[in-house]
C-alpha positions in Angstrom: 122.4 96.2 148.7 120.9 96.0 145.2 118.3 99.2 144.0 115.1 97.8 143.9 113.3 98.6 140.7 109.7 97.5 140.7 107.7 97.4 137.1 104.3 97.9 136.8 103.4 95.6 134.4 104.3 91.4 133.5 104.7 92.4 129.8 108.5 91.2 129.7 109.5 93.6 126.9 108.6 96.3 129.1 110.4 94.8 132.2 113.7 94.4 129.9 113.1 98.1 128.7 113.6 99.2 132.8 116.5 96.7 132.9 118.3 98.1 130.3 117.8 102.1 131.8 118.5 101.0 134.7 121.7 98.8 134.2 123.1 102.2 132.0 123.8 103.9 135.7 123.3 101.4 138.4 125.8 98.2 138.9 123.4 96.6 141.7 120.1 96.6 140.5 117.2 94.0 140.9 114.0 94.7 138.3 110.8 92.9 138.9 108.2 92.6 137.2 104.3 93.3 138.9 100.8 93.3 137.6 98.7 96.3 138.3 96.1 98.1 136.5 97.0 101.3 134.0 93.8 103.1 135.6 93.4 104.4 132.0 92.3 102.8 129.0 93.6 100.1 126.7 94.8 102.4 124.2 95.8 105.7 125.2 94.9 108.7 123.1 96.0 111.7 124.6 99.6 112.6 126.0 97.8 113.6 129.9 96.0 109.9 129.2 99.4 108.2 128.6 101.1 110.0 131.3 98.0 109.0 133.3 98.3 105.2 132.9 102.3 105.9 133.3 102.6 107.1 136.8 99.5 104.8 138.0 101.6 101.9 136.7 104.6 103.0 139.0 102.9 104.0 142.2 101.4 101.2 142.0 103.6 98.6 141.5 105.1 100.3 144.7 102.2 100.3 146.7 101.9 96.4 146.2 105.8 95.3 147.4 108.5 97.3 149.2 110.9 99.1 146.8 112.8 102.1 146.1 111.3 102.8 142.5 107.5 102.3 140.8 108.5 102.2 137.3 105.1 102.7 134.8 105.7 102.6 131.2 102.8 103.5 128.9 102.2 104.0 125.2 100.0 106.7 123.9 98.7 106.7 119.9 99.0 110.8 120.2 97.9 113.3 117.7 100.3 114.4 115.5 100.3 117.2 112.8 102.0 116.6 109.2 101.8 112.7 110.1 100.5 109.8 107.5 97.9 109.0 110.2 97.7 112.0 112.3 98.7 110.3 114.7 102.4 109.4 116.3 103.2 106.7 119.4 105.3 107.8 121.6 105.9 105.4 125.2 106.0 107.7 128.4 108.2 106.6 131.4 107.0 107.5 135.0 109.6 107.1 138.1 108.0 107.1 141.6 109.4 106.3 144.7 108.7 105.9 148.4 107.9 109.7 148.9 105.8 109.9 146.1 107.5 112.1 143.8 107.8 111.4 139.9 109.9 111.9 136.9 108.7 111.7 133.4 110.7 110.8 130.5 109.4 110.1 126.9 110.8 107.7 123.9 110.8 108.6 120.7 107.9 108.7 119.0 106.6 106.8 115.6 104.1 105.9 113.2 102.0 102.9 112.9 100.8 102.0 109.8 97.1 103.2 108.7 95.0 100.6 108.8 96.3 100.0 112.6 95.5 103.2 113.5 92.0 103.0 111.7 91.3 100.3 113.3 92.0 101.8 116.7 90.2 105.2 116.3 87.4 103.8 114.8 87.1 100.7 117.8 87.7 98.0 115.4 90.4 97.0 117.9 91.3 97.7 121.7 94.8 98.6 121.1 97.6 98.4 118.4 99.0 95.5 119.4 96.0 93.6 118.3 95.7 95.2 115.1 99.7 95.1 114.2 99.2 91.0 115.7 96.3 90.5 112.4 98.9 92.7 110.4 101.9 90.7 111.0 100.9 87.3 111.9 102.6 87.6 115.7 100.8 86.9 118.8 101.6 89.2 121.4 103.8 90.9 119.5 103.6 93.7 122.0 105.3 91.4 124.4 108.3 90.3 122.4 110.1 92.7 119.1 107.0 95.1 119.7 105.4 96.5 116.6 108.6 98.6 116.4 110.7 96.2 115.8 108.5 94.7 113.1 108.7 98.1 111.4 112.1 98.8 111.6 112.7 95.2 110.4 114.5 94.6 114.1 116.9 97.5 114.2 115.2 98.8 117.5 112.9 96.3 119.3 110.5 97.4 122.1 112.8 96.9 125.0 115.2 98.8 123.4 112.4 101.8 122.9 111.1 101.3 126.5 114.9 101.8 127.9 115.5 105.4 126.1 111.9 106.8 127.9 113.6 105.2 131.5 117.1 107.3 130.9 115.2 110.2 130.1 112.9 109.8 132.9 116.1 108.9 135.3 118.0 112.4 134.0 116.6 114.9 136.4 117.1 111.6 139.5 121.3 111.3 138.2 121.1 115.6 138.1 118.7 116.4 141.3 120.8 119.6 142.3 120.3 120.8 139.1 116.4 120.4 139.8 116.0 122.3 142.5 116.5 118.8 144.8 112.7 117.9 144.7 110.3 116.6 142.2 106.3 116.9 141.8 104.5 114.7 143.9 102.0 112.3 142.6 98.6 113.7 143.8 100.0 117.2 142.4 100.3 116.1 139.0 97.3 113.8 138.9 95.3 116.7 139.8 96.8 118.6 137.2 96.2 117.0 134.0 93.0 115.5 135.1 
């Protein structure tokens, strides 16, 4: 019987992102995509924030249809000393299944350009994906190459991003005896960074 991998969001880059974690270790694995709400806001700005919006993503997405993972996946603009900006984006990967525990993993992190970010801290735009879409000309561009693969002029689109924060988050699940054989529970770590 295939794994059942549920996504918490319809954004398709970051439903390809779980794929390609997933597919790494599992043979048998069904991903689908489902709309919920982050619970945070449009544009992260904290790493507890992002983490936040990540593990709501998950739980929820389990809470709506029977599966055996919640996978959230949220990106955080996060302050960053010695930066351009100030400021770095990392994409945090929560893993939740049906007894509620969770395992974090985190891409690697990079800049946006300046104006992007000014735009975002000083509420000129919602998010970076709609100041990167006025920067480059895509729509959406979030939901395809990602502003990452704009940047890196497409030597590591967003899927492929999204896919590292899943295998990290997915270590201590492939090593749970080295783990001590559970994980935090959700309400736990809510509680603790908010």
């Amino acid at each position: 019987m295939a794994l059942k991998v549920l996504v918490g969001s319809s954004n398709p880059s970051k439903i390809e992102g779980v794929k390609m974690g997933f597919k790494r270790f599992f043979k048998n694995v069904e991903i689908k995509g489902i709309r919920v709400k982050s619970g945070v806001s449009s544009q992260p700005l904290t790493f507890e924030e992002t983490i936040k919006g990540a593990v709501l993503r998950g739980w929820r997405a389990l809470n709506k249809e029977e599966g055996d993972y919640g996978v959230g996946i949220e990106a955080g603009l996060i302050r960053f000393p010695g930066t351009i900006t100030g400021f770095m984006d990392f994409q945090v990967c929560a893993i939740v299944d049906v007894n509620e525990e969770v395992t974090l993993g985190v891409g690697p992190g990079f800049e946006f350009p300046p104006r992007a970010v000014k735009e975002v801290i000083e509420d000129k735009a919602k998010e970076l994906g709609e100041s990167m879409a006025r920067i480059t000309g895509i729509i959406d561009i979030g939901k395809n190459i990602g502003a990452i693969g704009w940047l890196s002029k497409n030597k590591m689109l967003r899927d492929e991003l999204t896919s590292i924060a899943v295998i990290m988050a997915l270590i201590p699940r492939l090593n749970r005896e080295l783990y001590g054989g559970s994980f935090r529970k959700i309400r736990e770590l809510l509680s603790e960074i908010f």
